[in-house]
C-alpha positions as CSV (number, residue, x, y, z in Angstrom):
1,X,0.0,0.0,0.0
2,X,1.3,3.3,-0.9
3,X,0.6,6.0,2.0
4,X,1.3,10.0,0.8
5,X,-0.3,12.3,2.7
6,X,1.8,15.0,1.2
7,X,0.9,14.1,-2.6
8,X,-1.8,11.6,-2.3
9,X,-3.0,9.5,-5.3
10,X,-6.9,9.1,-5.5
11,X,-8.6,7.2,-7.6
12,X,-12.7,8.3,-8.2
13,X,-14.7,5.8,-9.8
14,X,-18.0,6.2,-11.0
15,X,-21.1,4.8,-12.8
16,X,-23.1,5.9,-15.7
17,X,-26.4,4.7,-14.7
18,X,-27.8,8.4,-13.3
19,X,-24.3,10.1,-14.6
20,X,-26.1,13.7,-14.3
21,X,-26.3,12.7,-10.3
22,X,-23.5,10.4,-9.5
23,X,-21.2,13.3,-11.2
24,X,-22.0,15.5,-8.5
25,X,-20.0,13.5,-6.2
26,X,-17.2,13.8,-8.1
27,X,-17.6,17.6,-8.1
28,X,-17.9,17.6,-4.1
29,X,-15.1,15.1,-4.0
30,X,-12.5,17.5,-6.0
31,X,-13.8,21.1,-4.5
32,X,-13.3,20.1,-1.0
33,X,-10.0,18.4,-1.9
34,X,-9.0,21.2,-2.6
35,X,-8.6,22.5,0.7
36,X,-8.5,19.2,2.6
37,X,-5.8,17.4,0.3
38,X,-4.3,20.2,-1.7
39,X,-1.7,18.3,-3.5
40,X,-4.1,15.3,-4.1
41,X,-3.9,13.6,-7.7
42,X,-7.6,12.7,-8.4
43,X,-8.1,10.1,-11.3
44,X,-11.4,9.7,-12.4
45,X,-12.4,6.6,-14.0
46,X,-15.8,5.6,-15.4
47,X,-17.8,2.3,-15.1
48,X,-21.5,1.3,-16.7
49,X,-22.7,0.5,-13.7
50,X,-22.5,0.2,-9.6
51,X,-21.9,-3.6,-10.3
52,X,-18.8,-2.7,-11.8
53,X,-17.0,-0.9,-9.2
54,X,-15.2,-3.5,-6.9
55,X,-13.4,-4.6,-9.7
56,X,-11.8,-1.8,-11.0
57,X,-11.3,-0.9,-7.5
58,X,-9.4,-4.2,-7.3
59,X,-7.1,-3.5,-10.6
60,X,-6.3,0.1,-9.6
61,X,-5.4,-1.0,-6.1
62,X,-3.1,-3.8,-7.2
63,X,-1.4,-1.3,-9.2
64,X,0.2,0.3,-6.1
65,X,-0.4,3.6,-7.2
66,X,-2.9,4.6,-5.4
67,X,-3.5,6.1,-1.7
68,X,-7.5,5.3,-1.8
69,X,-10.3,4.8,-4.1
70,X,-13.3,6.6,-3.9
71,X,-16.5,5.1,-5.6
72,X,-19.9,6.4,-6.2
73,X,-22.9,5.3,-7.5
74,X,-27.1,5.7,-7.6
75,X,-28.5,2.4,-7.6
76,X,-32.1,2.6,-7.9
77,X,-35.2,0.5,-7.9
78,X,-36.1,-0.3,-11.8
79,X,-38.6,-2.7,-10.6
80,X,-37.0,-6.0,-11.6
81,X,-34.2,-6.6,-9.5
82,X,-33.8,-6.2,-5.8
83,X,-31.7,-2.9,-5.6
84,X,-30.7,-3.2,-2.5
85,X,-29.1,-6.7,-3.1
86,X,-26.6,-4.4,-5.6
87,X,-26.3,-1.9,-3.0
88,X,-25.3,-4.8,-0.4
89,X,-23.0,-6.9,-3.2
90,X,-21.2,-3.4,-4.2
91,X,-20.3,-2.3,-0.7
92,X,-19.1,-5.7,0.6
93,X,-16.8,-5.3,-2.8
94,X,-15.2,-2.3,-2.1
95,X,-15.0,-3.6,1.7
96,X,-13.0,-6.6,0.5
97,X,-10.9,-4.8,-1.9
98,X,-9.6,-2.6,1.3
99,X,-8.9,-5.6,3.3
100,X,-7.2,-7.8,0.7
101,X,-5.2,-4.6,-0.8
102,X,-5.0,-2.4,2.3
103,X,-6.0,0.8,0.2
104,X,-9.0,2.1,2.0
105,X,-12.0,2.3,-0.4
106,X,-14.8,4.5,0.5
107,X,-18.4,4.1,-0.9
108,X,-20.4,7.6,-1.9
109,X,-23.3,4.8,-3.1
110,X,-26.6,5.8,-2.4
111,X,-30.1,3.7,-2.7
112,X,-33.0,5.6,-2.1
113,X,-36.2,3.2,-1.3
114,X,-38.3,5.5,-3.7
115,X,-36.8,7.2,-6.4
116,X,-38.8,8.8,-9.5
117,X,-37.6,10.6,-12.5
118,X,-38.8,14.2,-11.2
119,X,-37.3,17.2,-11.1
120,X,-37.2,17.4,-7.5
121,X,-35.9,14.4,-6.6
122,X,-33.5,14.2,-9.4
123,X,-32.7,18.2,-7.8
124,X,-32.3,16.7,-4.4
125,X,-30.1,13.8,-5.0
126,X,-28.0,16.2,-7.3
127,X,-27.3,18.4,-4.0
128,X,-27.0,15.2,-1.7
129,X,-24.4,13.7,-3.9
130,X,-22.4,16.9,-4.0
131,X,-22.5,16.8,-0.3
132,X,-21.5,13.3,0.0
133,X,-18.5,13.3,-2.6
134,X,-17.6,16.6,0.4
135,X,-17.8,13.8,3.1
136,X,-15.9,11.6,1.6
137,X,-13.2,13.6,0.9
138,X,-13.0,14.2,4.3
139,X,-13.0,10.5,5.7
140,X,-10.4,10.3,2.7
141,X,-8.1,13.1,4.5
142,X,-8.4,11.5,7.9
143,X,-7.6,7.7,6.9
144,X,-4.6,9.2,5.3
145,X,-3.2,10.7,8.1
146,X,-4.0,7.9,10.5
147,X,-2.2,5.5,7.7
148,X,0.6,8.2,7.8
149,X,1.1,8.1,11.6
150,X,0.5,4.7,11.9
151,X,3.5,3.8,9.4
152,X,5.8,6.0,11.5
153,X,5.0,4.3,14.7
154,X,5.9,1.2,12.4
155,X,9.4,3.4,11.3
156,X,9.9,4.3,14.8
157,X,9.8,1.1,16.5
158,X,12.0,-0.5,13.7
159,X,14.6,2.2,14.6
């Protein structure tokens, strides 16, 4: 696992389905970055669907060049699948991938019970997502520096 807090390396994946809300993440993601992680490398990468993400964020933490994955998605209810049995089988994914790979992986993956196509909700969900991708950027900031301190307690008992 690589650990920078100085320049961290981020990788933000996310799905298509509902691109117009999930983007918004992103967009809260990089703005408070900004401030929290200043130096921070974000690479955005995008897959078709929720389903998708654990994988990727499998292959991009095996490549050691990351400091954490961030991964966001909207899985709704299209009436013919369980959603919340996507929901469930994406977070365990990203959940596994940070305990096989020890890069942390953090989920903005939201599944509303009752979602319509309306401009309010769609409106809503726009503004919670930016909100969210904020959050995460800030559980992103504080894993990194617990990581950091953590491998110099490691360095300093070596020593």
């Amino acid at each position: 696992m690589k650990t920078n807090t100085t320049t961290p390396r981020i990788a933000f994946i996310k799905a298509r389905w509902h691109a117009d809300i999930v983007d918004r993440a992103h967009d809260g993601f990089t703005a408070e970055a900004k401030s929290l992680l200043p130096n921070a490398v974000i690479d955005a990468f995008d897959v078709p669907g929720a389903f998708e993400m654990p994988l990727l964020a499998k292959k991009l933490a095996k490549t050691g060049k990351y400091d954490a994955i961030v991964a966001a998605a909207f899985v709704v209810d299209g009436g013919i699948y369980r959603h919340d049995f996507v929901a469930g089988a994406v977070v365990t994914g990203l959940m596994n991938v940070g305990l096989e790979t020890e890069v942390p992986c953090f989920s903005v993956s939201l599944t509303p019970h009752n979602y319509q196509e309306v401009d309010a909700l769609t409106g809503f969900y726009r503004e919670h997502f930016i909100k969210k991708g904020a959050e995460a950027a800030e559980a992103v900031r504080q894993v990194l520096e617990l990581d950091a301190a953590l491998a110099a307690e490691d360095r300093a008992a070596v020593a």
